[in-house]
Structure formats: C-alpha cells, structure tokens
C-alpha positions in Angstrom: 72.5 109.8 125.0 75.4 108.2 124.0 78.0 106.8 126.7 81.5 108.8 126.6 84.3 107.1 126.8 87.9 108.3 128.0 90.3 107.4 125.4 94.1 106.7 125.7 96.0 109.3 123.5 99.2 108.5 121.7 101.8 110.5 119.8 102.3 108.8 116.0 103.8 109.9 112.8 102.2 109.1 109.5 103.3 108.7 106.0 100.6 109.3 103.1 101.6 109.5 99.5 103.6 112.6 98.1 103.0 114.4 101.4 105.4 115.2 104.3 105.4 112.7 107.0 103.1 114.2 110.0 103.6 114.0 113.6 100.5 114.2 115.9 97.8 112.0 118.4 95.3 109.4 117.8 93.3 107.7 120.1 92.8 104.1 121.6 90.1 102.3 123.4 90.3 101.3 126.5 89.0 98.1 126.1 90.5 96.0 123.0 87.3 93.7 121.8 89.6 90.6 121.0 92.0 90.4 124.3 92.3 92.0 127.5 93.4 95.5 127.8 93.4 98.9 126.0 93.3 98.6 122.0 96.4 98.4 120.4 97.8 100.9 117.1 98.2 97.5 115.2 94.0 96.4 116.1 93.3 100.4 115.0 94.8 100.0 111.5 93.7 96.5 111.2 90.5 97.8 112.4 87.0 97.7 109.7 87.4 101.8 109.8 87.1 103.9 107.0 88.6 107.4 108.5 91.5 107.6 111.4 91.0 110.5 113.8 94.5 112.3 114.0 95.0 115.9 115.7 98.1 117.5 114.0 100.7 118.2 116.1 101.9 121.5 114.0 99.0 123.4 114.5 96.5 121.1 116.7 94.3 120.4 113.6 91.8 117.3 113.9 92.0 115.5 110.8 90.3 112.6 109.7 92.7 110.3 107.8 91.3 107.8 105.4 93.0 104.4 106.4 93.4 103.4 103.0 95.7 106.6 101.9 98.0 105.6 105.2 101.5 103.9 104.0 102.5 103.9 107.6 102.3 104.5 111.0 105.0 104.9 113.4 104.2 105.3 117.6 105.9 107.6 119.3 109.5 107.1 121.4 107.5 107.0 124.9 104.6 104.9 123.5 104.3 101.9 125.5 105.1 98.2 123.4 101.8 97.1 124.4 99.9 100.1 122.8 101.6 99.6 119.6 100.7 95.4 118.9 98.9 93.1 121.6 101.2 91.5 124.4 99.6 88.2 123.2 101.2 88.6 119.4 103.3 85.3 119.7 106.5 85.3 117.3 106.2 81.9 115.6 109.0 83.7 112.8 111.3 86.1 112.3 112.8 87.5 109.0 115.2 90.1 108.0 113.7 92.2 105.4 113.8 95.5 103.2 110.9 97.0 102.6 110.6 99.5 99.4 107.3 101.5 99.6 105.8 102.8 96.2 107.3 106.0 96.7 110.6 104.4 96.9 111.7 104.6 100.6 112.9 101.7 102.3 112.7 100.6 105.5 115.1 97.8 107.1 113.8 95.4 110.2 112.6 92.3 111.6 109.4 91.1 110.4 107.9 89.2 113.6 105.1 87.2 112.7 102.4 85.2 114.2 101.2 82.6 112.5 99.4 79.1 112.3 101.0 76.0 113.0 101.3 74.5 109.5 102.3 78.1 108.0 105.8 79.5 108.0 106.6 81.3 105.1 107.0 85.0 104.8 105.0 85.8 101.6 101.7 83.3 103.5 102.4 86.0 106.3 101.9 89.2 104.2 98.8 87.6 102.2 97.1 87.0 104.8 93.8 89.0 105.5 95.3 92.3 107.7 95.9 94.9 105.6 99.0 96.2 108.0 101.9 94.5 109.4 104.2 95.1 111.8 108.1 96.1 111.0 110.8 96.1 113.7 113.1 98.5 113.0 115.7 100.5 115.0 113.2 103.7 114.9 110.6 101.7 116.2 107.9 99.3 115.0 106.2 100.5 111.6 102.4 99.4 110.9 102.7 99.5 107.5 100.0 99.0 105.0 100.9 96.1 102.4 98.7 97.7 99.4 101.6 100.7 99.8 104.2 98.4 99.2 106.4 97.8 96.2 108.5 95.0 97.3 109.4 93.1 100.3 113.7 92.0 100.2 113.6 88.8 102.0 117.4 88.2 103.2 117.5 84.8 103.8 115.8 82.1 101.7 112.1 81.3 103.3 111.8 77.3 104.6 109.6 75.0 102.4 106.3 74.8 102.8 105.3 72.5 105.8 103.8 69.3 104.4 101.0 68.0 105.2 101.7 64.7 107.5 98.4 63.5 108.3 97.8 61.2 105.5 101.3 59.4 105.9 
C-alpha cells in the first residue's frame, strides 16, 4: 500500500485562457528531488506533469488543471519566497521587462535569471528548456508559461553575446 505523504498547501491564483482568474490551494512536496528542502511552485510547473491538483477556493472544488492550459500562476501574499522558486536560484541577470500575454494583458517586472556562465542574454534565457519563468512584479512573482506569451518588451538593449575566448 502506497506511502502517504503530508503535503505543504499553498494559496495561488491562476490565469487560463478566456476564463476568470481563480484563487485556491495546490500542494508541494516536502522533499524537492533536485535540492534540499520542500518543492518549490516554480519546480511544480517546470515539473514533467500533465494535470495540476488545485481545490477552488469559491466553492472548495478539486480541480485538476492541465499544466499546459496554465498562462500563469501567482503565490499567495503569505506564501513564503522559498516556496515559490528554490533559495539556490542564483541571479546571474536582471532585466526590466513587459510582458504581453496572448490575451493581451501585460505584466511589468524584473526578470531574474539564472544562467550559465558564457550565457547572458535575455531571449537565451526564455528559450531555454523550462516551460515557465519567473516574473518579479510588485504583486508578486508570476510563473508564467512562455508558450502563453505574445511578446516579451525588453527595456534596455541586451549585452552581446559573450565570445568565446578559448581559442585566442
């Protein structure tokens, strides 16, 4: 018989396409399986899951979300930082950006990025393999899924490319 394990509950509000924005609970794992301590919302949506468990707050429905409908998700005002993204994300960049969803809001923030040592551009950021990222806004941080986006405003030029030195 299967093991049960206590999960950590969170409040989070979703955006799906041409549907009201919905407020409710999801749950994390204790145990994150690439650092140490509880998953994180960012590892959930980045996760290899089809459907997202989510109980409704309006009328305590449990509703299975497909991941790939999700445009974003937003944790709640008393959700810890370290639920949201792992403590270890190290910034390597920041950029000021607008984000327009296909839908046509925007959202405005920081995009904080982690990334190797011989990439630094914005646009090597969002192609990479995740299919969320992160946006630092004054609501909060927004997990938002890049195949919901329209277009990403970069405010300030991106740096070159950083060359490759090792054959000079």
């Amino acid at each position: 018989m299967p093991e049960y394990i206590e999960k950590i509950r969170v409040t989070i509000r979703v955006s799906r396409p041409r549907e009201p924005v919905m407020e409710g609970v999801c749950s994390l794992s204790p145990n994150s399986p690439s650092h140490d301590g509880p998953e994180t919302l960012l590892e959930l949506v980045n996760a290899p899951i089809t459907m997202l468990p989510f109980q409704r707050e309006s009328d305590d429905a449990m509703l299975l979300l497909s991941r790939t409908d999700l445009q974003w998700v937003l944790a709640g005002p008393g959700v810890a930082p370290q639920l949201v993204r792992p403590a270890s994300y190290c910034f390597t960049r920041e950029e000021r950006v607008s984000v327009r969803m296909r839908g046509g809001e925007e959202l405005e923030g920081v995009l904080q990025m982690e990334m190797p040592e011989n990439v630094n551009r914005t646009s090597d950021f969002l192609n990479g393999p995740e299919p969320f990222f992160p946006l630092t806004t004054r609501q909060g941080i927004f997990l938002i899924q890049k195949a919901c986006t329209r277009e990403v405003r970069l405010f300030d030029s991106s740096p070159l490319p950083i060359a490759d030195t090792a054959g000079l």
